[in-house]
C-alpha positions in Angstrom: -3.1 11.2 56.5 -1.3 7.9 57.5 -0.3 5.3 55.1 -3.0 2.8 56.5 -5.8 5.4 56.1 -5.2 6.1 52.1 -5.0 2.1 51.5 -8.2 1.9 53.8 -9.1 4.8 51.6 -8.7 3.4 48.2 -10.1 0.0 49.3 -13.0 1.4 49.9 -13.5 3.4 46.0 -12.9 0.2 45.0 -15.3 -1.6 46.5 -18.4 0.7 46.7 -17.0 2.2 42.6 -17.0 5.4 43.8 -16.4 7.8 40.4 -14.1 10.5 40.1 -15.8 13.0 40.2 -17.7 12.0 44.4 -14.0 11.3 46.2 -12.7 14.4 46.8 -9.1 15.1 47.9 -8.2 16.3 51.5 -6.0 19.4 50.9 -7.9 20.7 47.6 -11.4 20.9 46.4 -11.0 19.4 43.1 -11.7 15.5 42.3 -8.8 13.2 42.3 -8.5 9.3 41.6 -7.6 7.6 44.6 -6.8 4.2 43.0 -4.3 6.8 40.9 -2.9 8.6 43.3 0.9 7.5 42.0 0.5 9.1 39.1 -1.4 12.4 39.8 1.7 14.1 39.6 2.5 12.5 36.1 1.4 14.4 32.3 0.9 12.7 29.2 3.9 12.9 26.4 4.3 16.5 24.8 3.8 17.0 21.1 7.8 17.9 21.0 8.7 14.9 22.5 6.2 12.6 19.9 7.9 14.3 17.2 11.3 13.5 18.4 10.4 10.3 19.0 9.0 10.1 15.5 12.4 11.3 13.9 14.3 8.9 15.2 12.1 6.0 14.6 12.2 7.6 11.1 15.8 8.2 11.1 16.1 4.1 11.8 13.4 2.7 9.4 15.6 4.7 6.3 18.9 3.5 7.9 17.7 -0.1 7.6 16.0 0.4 4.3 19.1 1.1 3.2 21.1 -1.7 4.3 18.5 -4.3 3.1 19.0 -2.2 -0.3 22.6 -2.5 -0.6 22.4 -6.0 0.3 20.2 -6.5 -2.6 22.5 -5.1 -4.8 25.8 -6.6 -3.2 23.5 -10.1 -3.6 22.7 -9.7 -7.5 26.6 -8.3 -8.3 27.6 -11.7 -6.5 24.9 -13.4 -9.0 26.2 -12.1 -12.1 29.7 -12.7 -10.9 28.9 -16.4 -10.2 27.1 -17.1 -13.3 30.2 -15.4 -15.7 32.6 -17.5 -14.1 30.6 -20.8 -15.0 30.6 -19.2 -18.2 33.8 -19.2 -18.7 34.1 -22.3 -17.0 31.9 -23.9 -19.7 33.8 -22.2 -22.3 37.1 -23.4 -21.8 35.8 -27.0 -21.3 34.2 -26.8 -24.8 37.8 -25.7 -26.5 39.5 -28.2 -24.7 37.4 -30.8 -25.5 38.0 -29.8 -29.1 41.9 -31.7 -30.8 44.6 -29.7 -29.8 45.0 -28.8 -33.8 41.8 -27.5 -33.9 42.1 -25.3 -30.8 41.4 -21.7 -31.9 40.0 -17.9 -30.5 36.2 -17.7 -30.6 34.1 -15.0 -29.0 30.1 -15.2 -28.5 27.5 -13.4 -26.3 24.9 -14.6 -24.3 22.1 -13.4 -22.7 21.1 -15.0 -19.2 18.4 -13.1 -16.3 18.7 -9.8 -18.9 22.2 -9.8 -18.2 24.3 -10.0 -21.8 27.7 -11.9 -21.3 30.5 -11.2 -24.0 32.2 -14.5 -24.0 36.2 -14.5 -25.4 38.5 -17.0 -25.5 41.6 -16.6 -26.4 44.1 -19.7 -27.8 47.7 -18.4 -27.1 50.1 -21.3 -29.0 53.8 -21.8 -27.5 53.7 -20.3 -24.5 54.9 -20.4 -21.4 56.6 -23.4 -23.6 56.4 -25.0 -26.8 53.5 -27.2 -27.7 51.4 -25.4 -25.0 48.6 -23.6 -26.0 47.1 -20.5 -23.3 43.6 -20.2 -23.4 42.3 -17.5 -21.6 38.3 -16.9 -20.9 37.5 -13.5 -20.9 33.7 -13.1 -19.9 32.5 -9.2 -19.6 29.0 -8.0 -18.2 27.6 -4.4 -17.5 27.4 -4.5 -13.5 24.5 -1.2 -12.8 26.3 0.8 -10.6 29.9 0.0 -11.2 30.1 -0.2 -14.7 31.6 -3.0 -17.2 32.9 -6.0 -15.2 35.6 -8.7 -16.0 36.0 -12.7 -15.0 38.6 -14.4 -17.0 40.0 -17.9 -16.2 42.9 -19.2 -17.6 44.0 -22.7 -18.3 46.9 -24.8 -20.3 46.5 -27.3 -23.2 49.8 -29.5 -23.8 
């Protein structure tokens, strides 16, 4: 059958809606579609290759589930980290702000988003040099999966 005959062919099922089942194949007795005659030769996906397809798509859902999830948790160690160091921040500008006689060690805890802070500063006198005090800000906080964690800033008072 030539080229020009099938297209003749299938403009004609499309016109007069011929169903499947009344246009009937030249070389077999069964019905075909004419207006799917490209893909007569084609199946439909097999249940192996659905569940392949499945695993994978499930194998990349989990993988980004768990990069949001250490993001998270990468994002709220950053947090806590942040919010000790204006802790200690704060806490050396209080002793400072204090006369330089009356500059001492002090400790306190705080509680900020559930998170407790020990807060310590330390008043170091004469050194590097005399009539230098060291304070050192030492703020500690239980980090979830990486146990106790430490900021400490230091600063001079002369």
């Amino acid at each position: 059958m030539t080229l020009f005959k099938k297209t003749l062919d299938r403009l004609i099922c499309r016109q007069t809606r011929v169903t499947n089942s009344e246009v009937m194949h030249d070389r077999q007795s069964k019905p075909s579609s004419r207006w799917f005659s490209g893909l007569a030769d084609q199946r439909g996906a097999s249940l192996v290759e659905i569940v392949v397809a499945t695993f994978i798509l499930s194998i990349v859902a989990i993988g980004m589930a768990e990069f949001f999830a250490g993001g998270r948790l990468a994002f709220d160690q950053e947090e806590s980290k942040r919010v000790a160091t204006l802790l200690a921040q704060e806490a050396l500008e209080r002793t400072t702000a204090l006369s330089y006689v009356n500059i001492a060690s002090w400790s306190e805890t705080r509680t900020i988003a559930n998170v407790d802070y020990s807060i310590a500063v330390t008043a170091t006198e004469d050194l590097p040099q005399p009539d230098i005090i060291t304070l050192q800000c030492d703020v500690t906080w239980d980090a979830v999966p990486t146990g106790t964690r430490t900021a400490t800033l230091v600063t001079f008072v002369y």
